[in-house]
Each structure stands twice: as C-alpha cells, then as structure tokens.
N, C-alpha and C positions, 0 to 999 in steps of 0.2 A: 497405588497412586495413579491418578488418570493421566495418559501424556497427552500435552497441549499437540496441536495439529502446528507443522513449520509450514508457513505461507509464504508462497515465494512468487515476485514479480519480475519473469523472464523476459529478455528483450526480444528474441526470436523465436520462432515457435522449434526450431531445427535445435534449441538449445533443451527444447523440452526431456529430452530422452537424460541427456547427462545430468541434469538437475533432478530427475526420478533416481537416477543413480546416486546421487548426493547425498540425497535424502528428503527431498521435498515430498511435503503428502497433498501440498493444492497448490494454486497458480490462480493470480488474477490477470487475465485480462479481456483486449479487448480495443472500440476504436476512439479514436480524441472525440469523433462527433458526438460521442454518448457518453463519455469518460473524461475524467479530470489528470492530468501528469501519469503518464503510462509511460513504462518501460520500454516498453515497445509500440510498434502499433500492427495489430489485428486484423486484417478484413475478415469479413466471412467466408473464405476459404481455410484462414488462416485459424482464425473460431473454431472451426468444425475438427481439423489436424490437431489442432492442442488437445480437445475434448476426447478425441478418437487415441491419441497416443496414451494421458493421464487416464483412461478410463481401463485400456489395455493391463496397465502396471494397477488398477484397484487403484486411482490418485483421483483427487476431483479439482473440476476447474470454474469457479468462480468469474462473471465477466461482467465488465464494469458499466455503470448507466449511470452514474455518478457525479454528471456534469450540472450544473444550471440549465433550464431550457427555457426558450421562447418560445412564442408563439410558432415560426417559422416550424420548430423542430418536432412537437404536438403531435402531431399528423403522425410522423416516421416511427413514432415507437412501438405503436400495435403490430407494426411488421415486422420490425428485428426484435421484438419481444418471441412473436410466432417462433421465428427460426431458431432463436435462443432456446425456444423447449421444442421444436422440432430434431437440434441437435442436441439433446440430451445436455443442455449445461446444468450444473449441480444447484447455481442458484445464481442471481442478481443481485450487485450489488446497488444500492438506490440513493439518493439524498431528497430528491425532488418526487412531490406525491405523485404529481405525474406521472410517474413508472409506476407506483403502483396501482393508480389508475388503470393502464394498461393493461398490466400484467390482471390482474383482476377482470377484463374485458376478454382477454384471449390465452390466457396461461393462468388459472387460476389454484392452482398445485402448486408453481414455482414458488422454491425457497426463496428468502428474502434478504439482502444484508442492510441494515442501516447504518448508511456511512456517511454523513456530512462533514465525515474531516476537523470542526471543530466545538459544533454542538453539540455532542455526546459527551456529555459534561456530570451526569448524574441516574442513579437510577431509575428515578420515576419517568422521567425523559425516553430513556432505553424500553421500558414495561409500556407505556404508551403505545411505542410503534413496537411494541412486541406481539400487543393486543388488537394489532389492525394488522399483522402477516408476515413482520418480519420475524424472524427467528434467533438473528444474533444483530449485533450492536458490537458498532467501531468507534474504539473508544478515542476523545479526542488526544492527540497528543499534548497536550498543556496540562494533563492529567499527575498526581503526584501519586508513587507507588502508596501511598496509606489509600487513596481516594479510587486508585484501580483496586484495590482489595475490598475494598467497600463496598462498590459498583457488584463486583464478583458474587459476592454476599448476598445482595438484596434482588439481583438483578433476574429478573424471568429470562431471558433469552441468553444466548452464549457471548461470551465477549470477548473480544480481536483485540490486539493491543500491537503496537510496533514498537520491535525492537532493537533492527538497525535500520542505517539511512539516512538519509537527509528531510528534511520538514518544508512544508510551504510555509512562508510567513505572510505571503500579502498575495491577492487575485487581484485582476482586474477584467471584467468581460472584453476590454478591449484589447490590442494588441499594442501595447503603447511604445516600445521602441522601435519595433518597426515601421509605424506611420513614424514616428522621428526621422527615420531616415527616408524615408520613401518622402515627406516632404521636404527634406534637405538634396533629393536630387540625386543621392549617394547609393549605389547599388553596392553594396559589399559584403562581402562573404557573410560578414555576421545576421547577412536577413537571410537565411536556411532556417523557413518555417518548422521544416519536418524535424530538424535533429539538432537542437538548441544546445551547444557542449561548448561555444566560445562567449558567452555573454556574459559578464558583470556588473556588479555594481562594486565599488572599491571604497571601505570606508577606511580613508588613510589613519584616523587618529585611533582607533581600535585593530588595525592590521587585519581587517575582515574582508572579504569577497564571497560578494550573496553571487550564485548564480543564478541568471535570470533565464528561463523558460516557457516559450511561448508556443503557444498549440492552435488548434481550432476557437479552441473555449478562450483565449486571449492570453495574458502576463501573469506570471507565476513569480514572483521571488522568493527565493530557495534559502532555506541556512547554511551559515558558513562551516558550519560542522555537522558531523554525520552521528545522532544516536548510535550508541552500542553498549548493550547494558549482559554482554552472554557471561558476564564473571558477576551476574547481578539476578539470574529468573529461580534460585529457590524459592524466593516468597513467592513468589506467584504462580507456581509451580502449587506447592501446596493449599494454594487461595483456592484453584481452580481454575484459572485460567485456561481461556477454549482456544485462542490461538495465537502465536507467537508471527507477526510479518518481519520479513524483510522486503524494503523499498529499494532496487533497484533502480530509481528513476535517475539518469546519467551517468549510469555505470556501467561498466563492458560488461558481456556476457562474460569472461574469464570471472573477473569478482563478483559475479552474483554467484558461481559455482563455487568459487571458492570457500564463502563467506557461507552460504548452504551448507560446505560438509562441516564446519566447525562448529554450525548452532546445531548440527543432527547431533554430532556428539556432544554437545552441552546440554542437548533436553535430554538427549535418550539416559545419563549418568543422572540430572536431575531428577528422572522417576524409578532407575535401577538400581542408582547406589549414590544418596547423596552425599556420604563421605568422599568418595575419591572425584564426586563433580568441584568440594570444595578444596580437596589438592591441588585439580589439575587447572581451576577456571581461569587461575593467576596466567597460566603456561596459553592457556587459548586465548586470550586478550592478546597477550603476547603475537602468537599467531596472525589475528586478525589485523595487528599493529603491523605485521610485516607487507602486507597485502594492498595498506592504506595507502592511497595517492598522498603523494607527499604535500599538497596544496588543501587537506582534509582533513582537520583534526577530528578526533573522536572525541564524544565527551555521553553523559549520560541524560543530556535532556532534560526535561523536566520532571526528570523520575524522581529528584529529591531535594529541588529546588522549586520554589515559591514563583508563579509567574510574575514577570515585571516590567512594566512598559517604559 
C-alpha cells in the first residue's frame, strides 16, 4: 500500500530539523507577498536554509505563490520564480495563472501545485490544470471524504488533502480591522501585522471565536475549530491519497511537532498494519486531545458533513 507523503507547515525554519525528526516528508512554505496564511514567514535566506536542511534528511520543500496578484506584483514573479529553481525548491505551489505564466518564462521543469484553497472541487477541474503543468491538485477543504475518494479515482495528478488545522472561511484583499482602527485613531497592540494571535471575532449566541488573520494579502477569518480526522485516514489511505497536510497556521512551533509525531504514527500503521492503526487511532485522538489549546475545539470538518451556509 502506497504511504501518503505528511506535509507539514513549520513556523521557523530553526524548527525544520525537529519536524524531519518527527516525521515530516515536505514542508510548505515561504513569504505573505507571494503566499496566502503562512505559518511562518520565509525570506529568501530563510527559502534557501529550509530547502538545504529538507533536502539534506531526502525531505522536499514546497514554497508557496499562492496569493492573488495585481497588477503591482506581475513584474516580481519571474525573479523569485528564478531563485526558487536556482535554489532547488521541489515545486510551487500556485492559484493564480500568473505563476504559471512565469514559471513557464523562466523555470519551465518546475513542478507545479494547484492550490486555490477552495476551487478544487472536482476532477475535471484538477485534470485541466494537470494538463497545463501542474502535477498535483489541493483539494478544497469543503470537500466530503466520498467526494475526495472520487477526486482520487478519476484524477490525473496527485491530490493534497488537509487533515489537521484550522480553515479560512472568508478573505478580503483588504486589511479591514486594521484600517478600523488606524481610522479610530487607536494604536493598540492588536494591529501587529506580522503575527495576528490576538484577534477575534465572537459569536456570542453559538459560543464561537473565528480568529482573524491578517497579512500582506489583507483579512483572513479563521474557523472556530481545528480539523482532525488522524482516528479517520484509512479510507484514504487506501483510495490513494498523495498527501496528508497539517496547517500549522497560529500554532506554536511545540504543536506543530507534536501533532507531526502522532500523524507519523498514524500513517506509517495505516499502510503497515491496519489492524493495530484501528486499535490504537482511539488512543492518538486522545493524544492530540491532550495537546489542544483549550480555546480549540477539534472536530472533523467537512469530511462527513454536507456544506451549509
């Protein structure tokens, strides 16, 4: 049985070495100007140390271009394209043709990922842009596990699926609480562009708080609860599934390793022996349950449930 690849989004590159210890086999990242909700953020120094460390341990690193772009930002991509295959990264991931654009103008071997977060909805969709360079397809999370098995089935390229974390529910290009306050006059702690960990929104009558997230790319609203389906990946396991993420995005570097060594041992039992993966999956929920910020419920997403507005 084929094991899915564990994708892991580190916040530091200094974390890189203990997450290859964990059990990571790739790493996304990378920086907000080119990328949507990042764990961390990347310069190109920091690029080149993750690629050089992962590449060391046989790991590959994934770095993201995954944002919207305007006009303004056009220009910039045929050069951090260059250096992205000058530094040997494994592949790009893309939403916007515009990279591949690019990438086809000056890297034209780079592997491809398509990832727009929430258009990857089917498989003729996925075989399209499988048929113009990309190579694997991320699947949207609104996705129900019949409909990722299906995808898997028909689908020409490899397909990504996430399985812990928290989800975007809403973008905005703009950065909208922060002009709130910057027009209120109000300088306060909570406008720290770079590291968005105190922002809410509170819906008193459901007892829910979206975290809000705000980057380069503008306003992100976050779910109140974090996917976690690791007492849930036989079926997909056997579908075929190419890769297994965990989203790190607002999480300490401690719980992203953590949460790395638990899915290592839940994939590696799911393709060595999946009797004692469905002994033990009870006990590793468990685990991951100990681990959870107590302000984070875990639940399993839309893996088997109907989306609903």
């Amino acid at each position: 049985m084929k094991k899915p690849e564990l994708l892991v989004t580190p916040a530091r590159v200094e974390d890189i070495p203990r997450l290859i210890e964990a059990g990571a086999d790739a790493f996304v990242v990378g920086e907000q100007r080119y990328a949507l909700r990042l764990a961390g953020e990347f310069p190109r120094a920091d690029v080149q140390r993750a690629i050089e460390l992962a590449h060391s341990a046989d790991k590959k690193v994934y770095v993201a271009m995954n944002a919207i772009f305007h006009n303004d930002k056009v220009g910039k991509l045929e050069d951090y394209v260059s250096f992205l295959n000058e530094v040997k990264a494994d592949a790009i991931i893309f939403g916007d043709p515009a990279v591949l654009m690019a990438v086809r103008e000056v890297a034209p071997d780079m592997p491809l990922h398509w990832n727009t977060e929430t258009t990857v909805t089917n498989w003729y969709t996925a075989n399209y842009w499988g048929r113009r360079g990309s190579v694997r397809a991320v699947a949207a999370r609104e996705l129900s596990m019949d409909e990722l098995i299906e995808m898997r089935e028909h689908a020409e390229v490899e397909i990504e699926v996430q399985v812990h974390g928290m989800t975007c529910m809403f973008q905005s290009k703009r950065t909208l609480l922060g002009n709130y306050f910057e027009y209120q006059g109000k300088a306060l702690e909570i406008e720290n562009r770079k590291e968005q960990k105190n922002m809410f929104l509170h819906d008193k009558e459901r007892n829910n708080k979206y975290p809000i997230f705000e980057d380069e790319n503008g306003t992100h609203i976050m779910s109140p609860n974090d996917i976690c389906i690791i007492d849930e990946l036989q079926e997909m396991v056997e579908a075929g599934i190419d890769s297994f993420k965990i989203d790190g995005v607002l999480k300490t570097p401690e719980y992203i390793i953590e949460a790395t060594k638990l899915y290592r041992i839940a994939i590696d039992l799911c393709t060595e022996n999946p009797d004692q993966y469905e002994e033990q999956k009870d006990a590793l929920l468990v685990k991951i349950q100990e681990i959870q910020p107590g302000d984070r419920k875990l639940d399993t997403g839309f893996f088997f449930k109907e989306t609903v507005y």
